[in-house]
C-alpha positions in Angstrom: -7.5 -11.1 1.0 -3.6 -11.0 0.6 -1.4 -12.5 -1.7 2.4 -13.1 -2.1 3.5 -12.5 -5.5 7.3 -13.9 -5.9 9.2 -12.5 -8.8 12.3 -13.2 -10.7 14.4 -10.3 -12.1 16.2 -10.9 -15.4 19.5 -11.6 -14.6 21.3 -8.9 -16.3 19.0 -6.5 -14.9 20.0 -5.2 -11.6 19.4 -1.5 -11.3 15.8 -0.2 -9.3 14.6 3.5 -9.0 14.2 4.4 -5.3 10.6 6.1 -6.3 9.6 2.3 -8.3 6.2 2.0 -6.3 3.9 3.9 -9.0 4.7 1.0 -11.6 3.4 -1.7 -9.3 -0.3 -0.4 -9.4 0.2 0.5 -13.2 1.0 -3.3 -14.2 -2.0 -4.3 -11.2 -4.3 -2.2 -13.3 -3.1 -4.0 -16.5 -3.3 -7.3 -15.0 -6.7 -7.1 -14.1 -7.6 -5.5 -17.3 -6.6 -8.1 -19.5 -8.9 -10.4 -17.9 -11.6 -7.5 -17.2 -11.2 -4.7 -18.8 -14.6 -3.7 -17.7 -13.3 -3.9 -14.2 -10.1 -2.3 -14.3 -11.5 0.4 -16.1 -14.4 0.9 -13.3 -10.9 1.0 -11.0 -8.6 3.5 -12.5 -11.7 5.6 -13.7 -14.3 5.3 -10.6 -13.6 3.3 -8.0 -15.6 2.6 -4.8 -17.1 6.3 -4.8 -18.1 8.1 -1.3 -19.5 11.6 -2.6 -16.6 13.3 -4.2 -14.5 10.6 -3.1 -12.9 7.3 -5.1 -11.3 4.4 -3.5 -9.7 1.4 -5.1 -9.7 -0.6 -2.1 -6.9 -2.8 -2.6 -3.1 -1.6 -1.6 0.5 -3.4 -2.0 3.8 -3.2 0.0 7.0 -2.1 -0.8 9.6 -4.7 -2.6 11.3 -6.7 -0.4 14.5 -7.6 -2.5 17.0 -8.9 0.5 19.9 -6.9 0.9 20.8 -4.1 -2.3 23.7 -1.0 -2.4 21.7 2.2 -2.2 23.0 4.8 -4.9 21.4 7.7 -2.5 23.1 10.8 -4.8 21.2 8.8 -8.0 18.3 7.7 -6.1 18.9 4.0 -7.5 19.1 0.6 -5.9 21.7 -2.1 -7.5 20.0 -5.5 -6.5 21.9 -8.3 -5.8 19.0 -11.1 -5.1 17.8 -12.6 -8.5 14.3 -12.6 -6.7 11.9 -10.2 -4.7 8.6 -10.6 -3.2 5.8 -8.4 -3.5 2.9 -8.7 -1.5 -0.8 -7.6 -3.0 -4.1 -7.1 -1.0 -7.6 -7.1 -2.3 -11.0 -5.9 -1.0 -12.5 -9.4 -2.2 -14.6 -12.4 -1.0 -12.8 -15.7 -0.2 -14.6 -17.0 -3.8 -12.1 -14.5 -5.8 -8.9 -16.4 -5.0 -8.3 -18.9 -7.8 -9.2 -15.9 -10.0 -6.8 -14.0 -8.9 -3.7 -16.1 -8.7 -4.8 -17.2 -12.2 -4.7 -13.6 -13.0 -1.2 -12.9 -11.7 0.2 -16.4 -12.5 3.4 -16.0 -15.0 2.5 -12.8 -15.7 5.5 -10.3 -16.6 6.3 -7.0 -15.6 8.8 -4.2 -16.2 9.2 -2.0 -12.6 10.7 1.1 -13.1 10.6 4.5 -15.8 12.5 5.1 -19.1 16.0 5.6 -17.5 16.7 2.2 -14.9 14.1 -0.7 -13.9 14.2 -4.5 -14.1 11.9 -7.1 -16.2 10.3 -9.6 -13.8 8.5 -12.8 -14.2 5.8 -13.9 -11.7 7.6 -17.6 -10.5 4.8 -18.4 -7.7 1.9 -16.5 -6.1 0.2 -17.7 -3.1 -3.1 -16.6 -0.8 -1.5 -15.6 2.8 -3.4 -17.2 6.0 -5.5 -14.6 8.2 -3.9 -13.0 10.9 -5.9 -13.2 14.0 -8.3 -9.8 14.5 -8.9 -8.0 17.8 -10.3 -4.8 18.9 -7.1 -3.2 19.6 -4.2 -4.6 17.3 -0.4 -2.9 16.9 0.8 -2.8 13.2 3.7 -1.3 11.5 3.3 0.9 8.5 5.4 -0.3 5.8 4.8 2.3 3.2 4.5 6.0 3.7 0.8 6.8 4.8 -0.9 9.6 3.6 -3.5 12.2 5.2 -4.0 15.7 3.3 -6.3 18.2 3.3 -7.1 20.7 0.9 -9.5 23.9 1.6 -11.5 25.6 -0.5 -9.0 28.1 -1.6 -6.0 26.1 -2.0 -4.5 25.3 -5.7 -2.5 21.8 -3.6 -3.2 19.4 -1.1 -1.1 19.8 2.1 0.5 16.6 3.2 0.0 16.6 7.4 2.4 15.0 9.6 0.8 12.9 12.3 1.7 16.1 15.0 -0.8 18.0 13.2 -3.8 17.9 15.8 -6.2 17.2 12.8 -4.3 13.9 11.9 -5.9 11.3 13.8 -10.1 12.8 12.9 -8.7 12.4 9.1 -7.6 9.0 9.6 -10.6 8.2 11.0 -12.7 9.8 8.7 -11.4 8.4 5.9 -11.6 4.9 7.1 -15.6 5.5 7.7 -16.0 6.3 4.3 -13.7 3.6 3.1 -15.7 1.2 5.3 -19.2 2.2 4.6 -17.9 2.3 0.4 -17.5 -1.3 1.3 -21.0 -2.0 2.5 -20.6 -2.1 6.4 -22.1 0.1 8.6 -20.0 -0.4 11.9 -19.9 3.0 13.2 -16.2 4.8 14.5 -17.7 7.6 17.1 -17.0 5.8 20.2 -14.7 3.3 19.4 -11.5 4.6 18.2 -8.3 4.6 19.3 -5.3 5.6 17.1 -1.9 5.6 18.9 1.4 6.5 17.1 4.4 3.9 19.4 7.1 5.8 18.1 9.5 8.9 16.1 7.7 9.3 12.8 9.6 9.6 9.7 8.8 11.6 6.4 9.1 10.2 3.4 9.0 12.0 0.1 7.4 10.0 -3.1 7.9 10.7 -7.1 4.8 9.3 -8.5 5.1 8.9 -12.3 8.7 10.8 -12.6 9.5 11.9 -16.1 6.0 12.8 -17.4 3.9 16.0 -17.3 1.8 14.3 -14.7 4.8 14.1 -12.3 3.6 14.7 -8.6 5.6 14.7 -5.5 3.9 13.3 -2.2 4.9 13.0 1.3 3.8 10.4 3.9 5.1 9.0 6.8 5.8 5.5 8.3 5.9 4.5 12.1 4.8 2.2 14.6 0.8 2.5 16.0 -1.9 0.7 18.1 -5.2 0.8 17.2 -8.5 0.2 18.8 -11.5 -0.2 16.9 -14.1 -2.6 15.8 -12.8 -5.9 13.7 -14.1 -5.1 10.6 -11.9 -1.5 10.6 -8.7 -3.6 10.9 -9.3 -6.0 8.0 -9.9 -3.3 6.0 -6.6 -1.5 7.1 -5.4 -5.1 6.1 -7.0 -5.2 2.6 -6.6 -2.3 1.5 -4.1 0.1 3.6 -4.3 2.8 5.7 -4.8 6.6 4.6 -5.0 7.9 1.3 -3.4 6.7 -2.3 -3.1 3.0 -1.0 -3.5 2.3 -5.0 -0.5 3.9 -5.3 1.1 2.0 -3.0 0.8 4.3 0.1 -0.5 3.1 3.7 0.4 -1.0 3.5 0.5 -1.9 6.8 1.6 -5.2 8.5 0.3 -6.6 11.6 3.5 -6.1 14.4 4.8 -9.4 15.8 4.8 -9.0 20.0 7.9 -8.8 21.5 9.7 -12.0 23.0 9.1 -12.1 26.7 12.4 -11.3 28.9 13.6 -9.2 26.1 13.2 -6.4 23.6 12.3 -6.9 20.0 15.2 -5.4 17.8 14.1 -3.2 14.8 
């Protein structure tokens, strides 16, 4: 279930860190607590748990804020739009709708750390329609996904690009989990088909810059095709692809074909 949250900056406020994403699933976590605490404290504490493993099973996309100057050397934005959308999926049945929009409804939030970020005010939030769902389905990853892996003797994760010849099985692997956390038992041996359509690019994430728990992770965002049973892609849709999608890694957005007689322009 996906929502479009639309959100007005304070006028006077134009300046964005680059690395903002971490404060979206902080004030998601708040949100929910204040109606729930019980729940949002089963979220940032537990999770959906798979052995070892915790998923939060909901993911958001980057900011889309129109057109804003880059500050690269200061790893700022300057906005110029007075508004920006966010959009916000959820694991969730249908029923959970009017809770959430009353949930988010006027809500404020404060995006970025102690040095730069804006004050927003929620102006409208509104359930997105369906897309339709095949077997094999060509999305566009809008955020950085994640895949790691982490042996027994290493003190860090290693981040793997997707020309690592374990990439795909971990992809996969995770979404079995992810999916059977969720209750289904649609099996991934047979068919599975993960296809990257184009030149990968890295992406390097602060999470929570400026405290002791400061972490630095790396992703990557591209073009792919994937084949695999319907249930697999709405859960790509509700809740990202790959790993941290609570952090705001792995949203992923279904691609629109291209126009026949010509090429679609990125």
């Amino acid at each position: 279930m996906k929502f479009k949250i639309t959100l007005k900056r304070k006028r006077q406020q134009k300046i964005l860190p680059v690395d903002y994403q971490y404060y979206i699933g902080a004030w998601i976590y708040k949100v929910i607590g204040r109606a729930d605490s019980g729940f949002a404290s089963f979220l940032h504490s537990h999770g959906y748990k798979f052995g070892n493993k915790q998923f939060k099973l909901f993911c958001y996309s980057p900011l889309d804020f129109g057109r804003a100057k880059l500050w690269k050397e200061k790893s700022l934005f300057e906005l110029d739009s007075e508004t920006a959308r966010l959009q916000v999926s959820f694991c969730l049945p249908y029923a959970a709708e009017r809770f959430i929009i009353g949930l988010f409804n006027h809500q404020k939030v404060y995006i970025g750390d102690k040095f730069n970020g804006i004050d927003f005010t929620v102006g409208q939030i509104e359930r997105l329609p369906e897309p339709a769902i095949c077997e094999t389905m060509k999305y566009r990853a809008k955020s950085a996904v994640v895949v790691s892996i982490k042996n027994e003797n290493d003190k860090y994760a290693k981040y793997l690009s997707p020309n690592d010849e374990n990439y795909s099985q971990l992809l996969k692997n995770n979404l079995q989990q992810k999916n059977e956390v969720f209750g289904s038992n649609t099996a991934l041996l047979h068919n599975f088909d993960f296809k990257i359509n184009n030149t990968p690019k890295s992406k390097l994430i602060t999470v929570k810059p400026y405290t002791p728990q400061q972490s630095k992770i790396r992703g990557f965002v591209y073009d792919f095709t994937l084949t695999a049973p319907p249930e697999i892609h709405e859960l790509i849709l509700n809740s990202g692809l790959g790993e941290k999608n609570s952090t705001g890694f792995g949203w992923c957005e279904v691609k629109p074909p291209s126009p026949k007689g010509g090429v679609l322009k990125h």
